[in-house]
DOBA-40623 format. One line per 5 residues: number of its first residue (from 0); their letters; for each residue x negated, y negated, z of C-alpha. Coordinates in Angstrom, 2 decimals, always signed. Example, Ala and Ser with C-alpha at 12.3 -4.5 7.8 and 13.67 -1.06 7.14 Angstrom:
// DOBA-40623
0) AS) -12.30 +4.50 +7.80 | -13.67 +1.06 +7.14
//
This chain:
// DOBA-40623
0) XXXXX) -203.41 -256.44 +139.56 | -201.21 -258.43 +142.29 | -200.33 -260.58 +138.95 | -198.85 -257.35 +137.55 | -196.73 -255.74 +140.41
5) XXXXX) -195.22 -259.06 +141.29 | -194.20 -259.00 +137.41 | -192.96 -255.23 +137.83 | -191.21 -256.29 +141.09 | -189.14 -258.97 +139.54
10) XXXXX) -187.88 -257.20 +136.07 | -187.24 -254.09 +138.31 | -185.13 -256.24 +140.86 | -183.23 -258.10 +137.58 | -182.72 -254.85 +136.06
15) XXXXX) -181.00 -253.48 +139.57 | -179.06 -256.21 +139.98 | -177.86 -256.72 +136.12 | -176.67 -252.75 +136.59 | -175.64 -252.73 +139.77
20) XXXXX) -173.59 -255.83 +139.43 | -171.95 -254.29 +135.70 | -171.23 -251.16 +137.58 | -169.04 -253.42 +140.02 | -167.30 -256.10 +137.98
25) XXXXX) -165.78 -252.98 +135.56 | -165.11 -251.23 +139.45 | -163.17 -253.57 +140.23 | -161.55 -254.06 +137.04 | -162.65 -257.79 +136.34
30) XXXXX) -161.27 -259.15 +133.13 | -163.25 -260.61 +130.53 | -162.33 -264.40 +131.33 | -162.31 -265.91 +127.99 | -159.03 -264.67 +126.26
35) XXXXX) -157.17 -266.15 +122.98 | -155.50 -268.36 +125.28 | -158.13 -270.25 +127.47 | -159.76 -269.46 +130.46 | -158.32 -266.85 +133.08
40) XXXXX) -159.74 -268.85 +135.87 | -159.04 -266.08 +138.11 | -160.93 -263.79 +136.20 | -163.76 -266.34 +136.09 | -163.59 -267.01 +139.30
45) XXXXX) -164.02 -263.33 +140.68 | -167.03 -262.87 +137.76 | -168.62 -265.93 +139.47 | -168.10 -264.72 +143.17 | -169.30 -260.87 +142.47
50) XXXXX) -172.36 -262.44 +140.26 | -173.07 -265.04 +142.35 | -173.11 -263.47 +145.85 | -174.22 -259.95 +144.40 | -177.50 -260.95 +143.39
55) XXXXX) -178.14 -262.84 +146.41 | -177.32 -259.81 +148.72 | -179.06 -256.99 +146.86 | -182.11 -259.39 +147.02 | -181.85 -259.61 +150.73
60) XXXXX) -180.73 -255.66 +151.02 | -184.22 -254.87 +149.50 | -185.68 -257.57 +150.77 | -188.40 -255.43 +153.34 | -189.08 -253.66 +150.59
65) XXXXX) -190.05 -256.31 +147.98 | -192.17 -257.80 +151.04 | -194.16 -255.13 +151.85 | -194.50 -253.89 +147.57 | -195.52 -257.53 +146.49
70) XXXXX) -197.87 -258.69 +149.42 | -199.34 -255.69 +150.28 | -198.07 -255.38 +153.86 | -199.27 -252.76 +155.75 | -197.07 -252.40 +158.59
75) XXXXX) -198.48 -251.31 +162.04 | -197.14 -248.17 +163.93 | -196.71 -249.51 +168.04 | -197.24 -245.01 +168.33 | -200.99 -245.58 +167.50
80) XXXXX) -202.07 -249.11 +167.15 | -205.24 -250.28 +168.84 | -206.46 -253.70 +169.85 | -205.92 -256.64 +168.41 | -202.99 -254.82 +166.06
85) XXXXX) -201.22 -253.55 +169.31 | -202.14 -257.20 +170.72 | -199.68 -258.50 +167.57 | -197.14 -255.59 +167.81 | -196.87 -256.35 +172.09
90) XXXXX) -196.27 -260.07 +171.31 | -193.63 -260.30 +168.70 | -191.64 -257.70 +170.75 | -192.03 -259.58 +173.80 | -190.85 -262.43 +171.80
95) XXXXX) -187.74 -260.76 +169.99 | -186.52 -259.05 +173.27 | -186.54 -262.55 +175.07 | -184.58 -263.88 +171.66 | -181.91 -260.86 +172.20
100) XXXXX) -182.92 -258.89 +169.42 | -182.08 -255.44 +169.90 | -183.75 -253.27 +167.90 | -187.71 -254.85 +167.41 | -189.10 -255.81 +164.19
105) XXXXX) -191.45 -254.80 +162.11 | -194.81 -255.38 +161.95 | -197.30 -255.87 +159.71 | -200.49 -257.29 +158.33 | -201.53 -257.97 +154.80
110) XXXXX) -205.11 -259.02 +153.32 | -205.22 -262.79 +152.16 | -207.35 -265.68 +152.80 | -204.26 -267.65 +153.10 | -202.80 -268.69 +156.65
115) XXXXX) -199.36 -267.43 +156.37 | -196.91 -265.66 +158.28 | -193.31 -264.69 +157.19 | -189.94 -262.92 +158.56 | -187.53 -260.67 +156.12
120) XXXXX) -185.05 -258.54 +156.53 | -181.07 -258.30 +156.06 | -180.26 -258.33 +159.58 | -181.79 -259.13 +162.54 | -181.92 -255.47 +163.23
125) XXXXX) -183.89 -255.08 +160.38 | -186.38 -257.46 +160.01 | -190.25 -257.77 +159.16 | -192.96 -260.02 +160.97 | -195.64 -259.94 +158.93
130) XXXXX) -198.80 -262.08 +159.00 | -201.68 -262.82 +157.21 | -205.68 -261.95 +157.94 | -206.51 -265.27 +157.12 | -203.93 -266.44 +159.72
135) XXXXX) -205.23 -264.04 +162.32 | -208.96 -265.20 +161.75 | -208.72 -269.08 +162.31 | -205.61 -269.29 +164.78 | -206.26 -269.13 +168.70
140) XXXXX) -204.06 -267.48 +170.88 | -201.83 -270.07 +171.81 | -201.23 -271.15 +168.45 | -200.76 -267.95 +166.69 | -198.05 -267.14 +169.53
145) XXXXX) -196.41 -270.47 +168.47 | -196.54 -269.14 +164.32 | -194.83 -266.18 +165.95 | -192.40 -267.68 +167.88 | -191.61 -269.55 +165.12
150) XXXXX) -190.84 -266.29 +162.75 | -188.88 -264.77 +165.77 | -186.54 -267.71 +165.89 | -185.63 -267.10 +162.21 | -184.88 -263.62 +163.11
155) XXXXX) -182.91 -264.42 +166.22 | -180.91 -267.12 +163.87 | -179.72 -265.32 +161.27 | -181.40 -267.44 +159.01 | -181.65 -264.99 +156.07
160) XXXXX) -178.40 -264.02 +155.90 | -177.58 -267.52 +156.31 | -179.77 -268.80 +153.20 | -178.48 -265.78 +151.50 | -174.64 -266.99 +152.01
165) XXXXX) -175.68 -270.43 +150.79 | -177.56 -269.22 +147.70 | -174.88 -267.35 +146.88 | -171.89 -270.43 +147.35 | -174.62 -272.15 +145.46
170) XXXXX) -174.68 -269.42 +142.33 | -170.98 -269.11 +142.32 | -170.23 -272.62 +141.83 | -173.15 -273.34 +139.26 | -171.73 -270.32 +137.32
175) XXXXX) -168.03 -271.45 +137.72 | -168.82 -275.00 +136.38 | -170.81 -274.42 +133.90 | -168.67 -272.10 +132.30 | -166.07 -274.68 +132.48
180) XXXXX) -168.04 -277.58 +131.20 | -169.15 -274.68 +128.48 | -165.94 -274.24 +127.61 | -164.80 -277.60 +127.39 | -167.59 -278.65 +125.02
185) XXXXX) -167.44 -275.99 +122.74 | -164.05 -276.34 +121.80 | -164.57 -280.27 +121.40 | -167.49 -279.61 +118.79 | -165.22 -276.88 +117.55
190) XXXXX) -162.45 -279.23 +116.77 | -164.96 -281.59 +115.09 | -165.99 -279.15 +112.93 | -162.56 -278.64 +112.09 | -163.20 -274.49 +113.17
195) XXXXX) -160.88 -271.60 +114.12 | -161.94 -271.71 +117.77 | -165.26 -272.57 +119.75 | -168.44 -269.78 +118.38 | -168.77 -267.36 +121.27
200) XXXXX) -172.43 -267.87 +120.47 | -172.36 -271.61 +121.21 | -170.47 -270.83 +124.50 | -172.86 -269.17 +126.05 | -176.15 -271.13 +124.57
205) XXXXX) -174.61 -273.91 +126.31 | -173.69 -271.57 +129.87 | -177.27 -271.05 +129.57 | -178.44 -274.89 +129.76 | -175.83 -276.05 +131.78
210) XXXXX) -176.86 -273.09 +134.59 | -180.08 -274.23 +134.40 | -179.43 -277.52 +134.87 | -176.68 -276.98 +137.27 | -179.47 -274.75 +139.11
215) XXXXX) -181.72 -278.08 +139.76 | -178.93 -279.40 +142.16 | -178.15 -276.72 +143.42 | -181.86 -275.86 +145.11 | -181.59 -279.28 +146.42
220) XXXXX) -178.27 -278.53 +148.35 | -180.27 -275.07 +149.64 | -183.60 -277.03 +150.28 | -182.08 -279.58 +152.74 | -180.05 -276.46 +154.20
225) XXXXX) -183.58 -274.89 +154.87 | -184.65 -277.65 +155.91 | -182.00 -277.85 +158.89 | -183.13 -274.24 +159.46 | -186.57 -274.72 +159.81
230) XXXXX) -185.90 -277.70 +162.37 | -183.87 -274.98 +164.17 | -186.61 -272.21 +164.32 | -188.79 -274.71 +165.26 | -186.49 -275.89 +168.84
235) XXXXX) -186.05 -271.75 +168.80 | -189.91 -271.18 +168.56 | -190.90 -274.05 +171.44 | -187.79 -272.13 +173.55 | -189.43 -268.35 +172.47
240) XXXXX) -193.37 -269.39 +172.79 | -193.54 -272.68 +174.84 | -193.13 -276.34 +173.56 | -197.01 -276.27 +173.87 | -197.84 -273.60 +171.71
245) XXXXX) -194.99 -274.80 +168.71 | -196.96 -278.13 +169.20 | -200.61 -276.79 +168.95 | -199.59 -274.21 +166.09 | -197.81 -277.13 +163.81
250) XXXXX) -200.24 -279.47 +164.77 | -203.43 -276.94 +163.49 | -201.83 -276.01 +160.36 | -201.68 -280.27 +159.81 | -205.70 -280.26 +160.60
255) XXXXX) -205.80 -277.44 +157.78 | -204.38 -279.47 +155.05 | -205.96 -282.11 +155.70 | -209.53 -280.45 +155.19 | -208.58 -277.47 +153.13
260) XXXXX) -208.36 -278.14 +149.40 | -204.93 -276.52 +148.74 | -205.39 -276.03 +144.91 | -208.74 -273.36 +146.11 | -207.37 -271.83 +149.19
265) XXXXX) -203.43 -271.87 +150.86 | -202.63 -272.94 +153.99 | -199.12 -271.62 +153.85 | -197.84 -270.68 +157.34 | -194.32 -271.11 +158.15
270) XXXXX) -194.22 -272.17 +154.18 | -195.65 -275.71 +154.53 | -194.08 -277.89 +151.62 | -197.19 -279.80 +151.33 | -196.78 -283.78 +150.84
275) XXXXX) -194.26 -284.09 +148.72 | -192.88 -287.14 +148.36 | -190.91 -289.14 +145.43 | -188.29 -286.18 +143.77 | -190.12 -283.42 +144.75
280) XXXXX) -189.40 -283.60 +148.15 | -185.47 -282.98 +147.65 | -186.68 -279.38 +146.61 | -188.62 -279.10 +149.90 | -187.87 -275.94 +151.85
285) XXXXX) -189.36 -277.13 +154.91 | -189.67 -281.03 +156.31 | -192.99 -282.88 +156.45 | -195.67 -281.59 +159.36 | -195.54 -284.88 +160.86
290) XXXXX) -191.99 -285.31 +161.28 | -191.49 -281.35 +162.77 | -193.92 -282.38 +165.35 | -192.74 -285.47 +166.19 | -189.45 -284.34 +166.84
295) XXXXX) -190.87 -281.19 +169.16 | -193.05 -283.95 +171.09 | -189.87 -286.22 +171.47 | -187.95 -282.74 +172.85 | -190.56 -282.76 +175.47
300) X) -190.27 -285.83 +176.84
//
């Protein structure tokens, strides 16, 4: 059932954005950027932007929405919350007002055995704290205020407009290139063939591998961007929650890997990359557990 609506979310996002995105580009009057003579590059190079950052903005737009559709979130009302929900609610306010937030996020709870917390939103104004049961069930206190801190300080950042600017530099230029690369090497097989001009078909089959290729280095550029971040929320979490409880929060999620077996049950808060090492770590969103504390224990010194 989750299987399904994550599968409904994600055509029904590519189908908004593939409209919404056609609806601008002939707005705007955007050329078609192959022409008898060559590229337009301008053309191409407004396609690319529009494409590029489009995608990456209506994704973050409806970002809060997606959340709270594909995990389940059920968002708590501060007008009636009780206990250990008003508990939550009283403690990431507390948290965002000290960060300078002005208007206070979201938030909300969603069932899952995996410890997990996240922040969305398009602004800071606008943003979601949600966290998982499983999270709420085998943190403490102190801890779970550091996982919180932690969420606040991405909030407080900017950091997902930020990642949503990079993404979309990131799209643009993979987009750009390989439609210049695709360009380049069609007409070379097309003069080897001794054809009219390069197949329009064999243009875009190779757009298609060279994006995906291009797409690889590209989420290595944005992976050691989020990495950066997450070093960031980290400082911003130890200045929101107290060094103490960034340290005991980081430093319990690395006593769950260690005796949870990941491939049966997630330990995913603040989207732990695991232990990744060789390749696989340049597509890391976040750095290694060890080194994140290490650096907050060398802050406090």
């Amino acid at each position: 059932m989750a299987m399904g609506k994550r599968v409904f979310l994600f055509l029904g996002v590519n189908i908004l954005v593939v409209v919404t995105l056609s609806v601008l580009t002939r707005m705007l009057g955007i050329q078609p950027y192959l022409t008898a003579q060559g590229i337009n590059y301008e053309s191409l190079a407004f396609f690319c932007l529009v494409w590029g950052f489009g995608g990456a903005f209506i994704s973050l737009g409806i970002s809060r929405i997606m959340a709270k559709f594909a995990m389940g979130v059920k968002v708590i009302d501060p007008a009636t919350a009780r206990g250990a929900e008003m508990e939550l609610v009283q403690t990431v306010h507390r948290m965002a007002k000290g960060a300078g937030i002005s208007k206070m996020p979201e938030v909300g709870i969603y069932q899952s055995p995996e410890v997990n917390a996240f922040a969305t939103g398009p602004t800071k104004n606008r943003a979601l704290v949600a966290v998982s049961t499983g999270l709420l069930q085998r943190m403490n206190r102190n801890e779970l205020e550091g996982v919180l801190g932690h969420e606040v300080a991405h909030i407080a950042n900017g950091d997902m407009v930020t990642m949503t600017l990079v993404q979309g530099v990131i799209n643009a230029f993979v987009m750009f290139l390989a439609r210049i690369i695709a360009f380049a090497v069609s007409n070379f097989i097309a003069r080897g063939n001794d054809d009219e001009g390069p197949s329009p078909i064999v243009h875009m089959l190779i757009v298609v591998v060279l994006e995906i290729l291009l797409s690889f280095l590209g989420a290595i550029v944005v992976s050691w961007f989020s990495r950066l971040r997450e070093y960031r929320a980290d400082a911003g979490g130890a200045a929101i929650a107290g060094r103490g409880n960034m340290v005991a929060a980081l430093k319990s999620l690395q006593r769950m890997t260690e005796l949870v077996d990941t491939s049966h049950q997630s330990v995913a808060t603040l989207k732990i990359s695991g232990k990744h090492g060789g390749l696989m770590a340049l597509f890391s969103s976040h750095p290694p557990l060890e080194e994140r504390i290490k650096r907050l224990e060398q802050y406090a010194r």
